[in-house]
VEXMI-961064 format. One record per atom (N, C-alpha, C, O): residue in one letter; atom name; x, y, z. Coordinates in pm, whole numbers, plus 50000, padded with zeros to 5 digits. Layout:
BEGIN
@residu=A&atome=CA&east=X&north=Y&up=Z .
...
//
This chain:
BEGIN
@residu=X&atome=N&east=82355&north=41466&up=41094 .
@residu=X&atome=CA&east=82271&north=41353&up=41059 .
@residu=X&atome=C&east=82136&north=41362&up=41129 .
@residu=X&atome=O&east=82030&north=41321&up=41082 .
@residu=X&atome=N&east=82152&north=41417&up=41237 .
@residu=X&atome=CA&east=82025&north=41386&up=41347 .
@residu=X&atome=C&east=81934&north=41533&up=41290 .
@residu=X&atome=O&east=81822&north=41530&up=41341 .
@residu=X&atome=N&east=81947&north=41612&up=41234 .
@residu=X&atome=CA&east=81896&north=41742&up=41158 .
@residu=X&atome=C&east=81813&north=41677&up=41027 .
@residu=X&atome=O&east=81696&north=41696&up=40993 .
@residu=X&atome=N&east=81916&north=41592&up=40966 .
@residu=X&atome=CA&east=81842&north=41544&up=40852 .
@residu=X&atome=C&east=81732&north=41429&up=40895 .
@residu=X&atome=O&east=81651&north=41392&up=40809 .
@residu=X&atome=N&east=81729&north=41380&up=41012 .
@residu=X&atome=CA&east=81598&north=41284&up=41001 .
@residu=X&atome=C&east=81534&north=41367&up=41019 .
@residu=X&atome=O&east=81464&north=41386&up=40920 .
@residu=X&atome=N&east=81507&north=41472&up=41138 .
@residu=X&atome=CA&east=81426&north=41573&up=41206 .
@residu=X&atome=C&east=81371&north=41633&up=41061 .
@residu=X&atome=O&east=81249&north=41649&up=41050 .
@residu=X&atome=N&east=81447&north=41662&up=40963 .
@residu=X&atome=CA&east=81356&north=41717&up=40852 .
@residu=X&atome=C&east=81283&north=41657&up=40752 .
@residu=X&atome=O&east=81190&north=41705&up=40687 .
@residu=X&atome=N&east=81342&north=41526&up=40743 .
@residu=X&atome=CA&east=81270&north=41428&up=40655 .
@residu=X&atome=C&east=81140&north=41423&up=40707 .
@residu=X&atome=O&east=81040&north=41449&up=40640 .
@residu=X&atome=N&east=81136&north=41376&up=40868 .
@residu=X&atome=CA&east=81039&north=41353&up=40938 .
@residu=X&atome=C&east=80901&north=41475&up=40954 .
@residu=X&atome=O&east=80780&north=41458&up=40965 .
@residu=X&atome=N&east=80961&north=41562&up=40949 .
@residu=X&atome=CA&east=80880&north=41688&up=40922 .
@residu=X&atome=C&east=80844&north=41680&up=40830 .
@residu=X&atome=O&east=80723&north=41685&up=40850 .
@residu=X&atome=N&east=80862&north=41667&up=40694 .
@residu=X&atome=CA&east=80827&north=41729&up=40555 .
@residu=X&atome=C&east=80757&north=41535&up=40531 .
@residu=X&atome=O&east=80756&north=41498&up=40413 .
@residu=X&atome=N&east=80738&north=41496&up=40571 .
@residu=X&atome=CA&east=80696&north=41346&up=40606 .
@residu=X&atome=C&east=80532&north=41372&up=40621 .
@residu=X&atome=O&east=80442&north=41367&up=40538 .
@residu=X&atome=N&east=80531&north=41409&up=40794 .
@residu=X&atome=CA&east=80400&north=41484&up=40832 .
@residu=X&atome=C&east=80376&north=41551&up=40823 .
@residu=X&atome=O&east=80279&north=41572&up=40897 .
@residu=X&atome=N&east=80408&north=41654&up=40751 .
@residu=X&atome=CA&east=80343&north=41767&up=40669 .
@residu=X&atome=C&east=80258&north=41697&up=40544 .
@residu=X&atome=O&east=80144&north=41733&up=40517 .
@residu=X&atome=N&east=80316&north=41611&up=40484 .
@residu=X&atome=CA&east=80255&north=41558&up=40368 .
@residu=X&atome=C&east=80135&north=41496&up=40442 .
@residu=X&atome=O&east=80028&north=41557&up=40446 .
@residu=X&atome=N&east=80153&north=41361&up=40506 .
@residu=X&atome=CA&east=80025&north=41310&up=40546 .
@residu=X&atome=C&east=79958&north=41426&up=40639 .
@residu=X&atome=O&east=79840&north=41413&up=40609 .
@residu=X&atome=N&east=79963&north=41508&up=40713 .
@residu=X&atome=CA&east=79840&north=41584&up=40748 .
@residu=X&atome=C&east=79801&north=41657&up=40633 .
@residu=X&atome=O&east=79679&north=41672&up=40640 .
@residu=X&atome=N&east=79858&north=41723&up=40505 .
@residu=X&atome=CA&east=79814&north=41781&up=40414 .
@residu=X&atome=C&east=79668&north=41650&up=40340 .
@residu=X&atome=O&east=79548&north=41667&up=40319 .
@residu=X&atome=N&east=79769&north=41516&up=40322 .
@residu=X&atome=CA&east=79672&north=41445&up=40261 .
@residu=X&atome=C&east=79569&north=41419&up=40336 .
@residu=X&atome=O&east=79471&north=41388&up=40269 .
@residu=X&atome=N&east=79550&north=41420&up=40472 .
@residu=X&atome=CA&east=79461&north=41356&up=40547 .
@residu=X&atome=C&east=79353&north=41475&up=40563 .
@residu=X&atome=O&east=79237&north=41454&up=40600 .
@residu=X&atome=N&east=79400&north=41592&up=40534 .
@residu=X&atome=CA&east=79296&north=41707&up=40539 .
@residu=X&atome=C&east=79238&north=41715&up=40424 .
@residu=X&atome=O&east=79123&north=41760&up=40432 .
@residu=X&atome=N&east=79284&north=41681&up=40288 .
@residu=X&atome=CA&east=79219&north=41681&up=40205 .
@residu=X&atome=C&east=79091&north=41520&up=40178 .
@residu=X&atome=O&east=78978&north=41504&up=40131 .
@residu=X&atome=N&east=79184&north=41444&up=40234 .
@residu=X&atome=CA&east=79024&north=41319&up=40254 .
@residu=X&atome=C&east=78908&north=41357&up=40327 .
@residu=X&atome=O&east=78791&north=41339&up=40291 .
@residu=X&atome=N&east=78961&north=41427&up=40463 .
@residu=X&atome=CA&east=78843&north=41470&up=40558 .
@residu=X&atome=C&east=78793&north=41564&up=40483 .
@residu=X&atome=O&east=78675&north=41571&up=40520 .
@residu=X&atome=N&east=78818&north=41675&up=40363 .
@residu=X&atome=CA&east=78748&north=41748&up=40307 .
@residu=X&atome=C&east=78664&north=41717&up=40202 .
@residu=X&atome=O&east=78569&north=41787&up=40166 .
@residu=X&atome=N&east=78713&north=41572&up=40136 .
@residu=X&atome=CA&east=78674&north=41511&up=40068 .
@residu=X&atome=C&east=78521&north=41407&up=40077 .
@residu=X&atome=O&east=78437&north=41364&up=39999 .
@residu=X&atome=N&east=78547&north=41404&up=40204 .
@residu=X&atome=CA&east=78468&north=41301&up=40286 .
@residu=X&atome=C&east=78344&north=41383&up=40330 .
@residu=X&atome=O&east=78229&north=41338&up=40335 .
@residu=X&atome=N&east=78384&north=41516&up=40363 .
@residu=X&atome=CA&east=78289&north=41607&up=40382 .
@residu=X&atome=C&east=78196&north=41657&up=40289 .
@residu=X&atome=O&east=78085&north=41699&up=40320 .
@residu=X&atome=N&east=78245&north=41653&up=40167 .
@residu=X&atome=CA&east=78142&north=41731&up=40045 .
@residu=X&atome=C&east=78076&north=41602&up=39984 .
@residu=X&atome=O&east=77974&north=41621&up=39918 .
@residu=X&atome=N&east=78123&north=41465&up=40000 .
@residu=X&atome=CA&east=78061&north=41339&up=39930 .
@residu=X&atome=C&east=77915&north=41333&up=40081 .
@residu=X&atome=O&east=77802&north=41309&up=40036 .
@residu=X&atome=N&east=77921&north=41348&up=40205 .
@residu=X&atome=CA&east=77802&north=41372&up=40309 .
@residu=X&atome=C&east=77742&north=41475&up=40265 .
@residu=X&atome=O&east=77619&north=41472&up=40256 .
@residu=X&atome=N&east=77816&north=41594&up=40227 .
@residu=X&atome=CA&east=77679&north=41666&up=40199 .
@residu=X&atome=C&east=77592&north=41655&up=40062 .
@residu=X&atome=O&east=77472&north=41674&up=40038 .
@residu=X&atome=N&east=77687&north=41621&up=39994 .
@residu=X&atome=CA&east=77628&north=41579&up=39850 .
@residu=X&atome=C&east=77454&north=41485&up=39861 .
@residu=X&atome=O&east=77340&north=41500&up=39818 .
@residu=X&atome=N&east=77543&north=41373&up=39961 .
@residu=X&atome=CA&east=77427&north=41303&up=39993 .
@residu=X&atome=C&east=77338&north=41325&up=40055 .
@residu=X&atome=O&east=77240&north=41251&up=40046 .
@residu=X&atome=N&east=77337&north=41439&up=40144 .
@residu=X&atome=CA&east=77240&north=41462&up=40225 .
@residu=X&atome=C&east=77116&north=41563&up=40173 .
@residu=X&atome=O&east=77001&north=41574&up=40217 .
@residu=X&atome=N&east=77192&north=41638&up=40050 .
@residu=X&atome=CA&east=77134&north=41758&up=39952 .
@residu=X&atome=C&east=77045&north=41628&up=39850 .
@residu=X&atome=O&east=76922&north=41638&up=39843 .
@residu=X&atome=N&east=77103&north=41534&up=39791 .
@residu=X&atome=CA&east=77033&north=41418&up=39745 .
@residu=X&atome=C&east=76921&north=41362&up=39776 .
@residu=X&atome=O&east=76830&north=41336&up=39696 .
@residu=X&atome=N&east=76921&north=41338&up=39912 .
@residu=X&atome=CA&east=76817&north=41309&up=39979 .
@residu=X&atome=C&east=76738&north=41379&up=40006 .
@residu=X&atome=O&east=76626&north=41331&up=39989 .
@residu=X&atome=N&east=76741&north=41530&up=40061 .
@residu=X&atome=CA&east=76670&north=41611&up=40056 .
@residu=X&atome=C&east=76583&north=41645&up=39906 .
@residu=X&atome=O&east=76474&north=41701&up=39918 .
@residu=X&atome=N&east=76614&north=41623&up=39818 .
@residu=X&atome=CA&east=76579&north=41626&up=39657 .
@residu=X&atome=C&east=76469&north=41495&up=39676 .
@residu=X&atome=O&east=76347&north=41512&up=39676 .
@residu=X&atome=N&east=76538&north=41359&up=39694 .
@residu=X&atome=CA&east=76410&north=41321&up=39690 .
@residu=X&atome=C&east=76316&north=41333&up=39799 .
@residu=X&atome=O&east=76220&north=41269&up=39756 .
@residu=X&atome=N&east=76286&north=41374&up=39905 .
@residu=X&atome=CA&east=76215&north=41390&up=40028 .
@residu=X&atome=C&east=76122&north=41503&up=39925 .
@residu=X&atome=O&east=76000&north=41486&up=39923 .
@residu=X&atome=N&east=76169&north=41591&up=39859 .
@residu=X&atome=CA&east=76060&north=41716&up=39796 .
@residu=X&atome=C&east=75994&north=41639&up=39722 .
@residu=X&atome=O&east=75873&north=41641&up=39748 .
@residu=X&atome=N&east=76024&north=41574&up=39644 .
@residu=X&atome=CA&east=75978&north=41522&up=39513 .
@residu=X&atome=C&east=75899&north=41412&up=39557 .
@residu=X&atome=O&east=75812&north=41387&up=39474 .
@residu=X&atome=N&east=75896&north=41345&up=39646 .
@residu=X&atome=CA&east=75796&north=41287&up=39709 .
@residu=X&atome=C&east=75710&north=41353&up=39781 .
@residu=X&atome=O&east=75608&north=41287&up=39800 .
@residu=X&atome=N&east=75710&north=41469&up=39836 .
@residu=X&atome=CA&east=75618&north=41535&up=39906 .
@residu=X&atome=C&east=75546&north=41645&up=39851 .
@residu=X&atome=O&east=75470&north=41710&up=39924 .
@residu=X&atome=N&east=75558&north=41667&up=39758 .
@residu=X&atome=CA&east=75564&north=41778&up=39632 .
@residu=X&atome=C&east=75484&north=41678&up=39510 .
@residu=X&atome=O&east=75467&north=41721&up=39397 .
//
């Protein structure tokens, strides 16, 4: 019994660190998106 929580519990946090790496990766390309955005208009005003 005490095997089967130990693995639930594993394959548990495996999932949320899988999901939580994909938000932080997620989270990462929506900052740069914006920051490439901004840079677009900074030219186009200076340009």
């Amino acid at each position: 019994a005490r095997s089967t929580l130990t693995d639930v519990d594993v394959a548990e946090e495996v999932t949320n660190l899988t999901k939580n790496q994909i938000l932080q990766d997620i989270g990462v390309s929506v900052l740069a998106q914006a920051n490439m955005a901004s840079q677009r208009a900074l030219n186009l005003i200076n340009n």
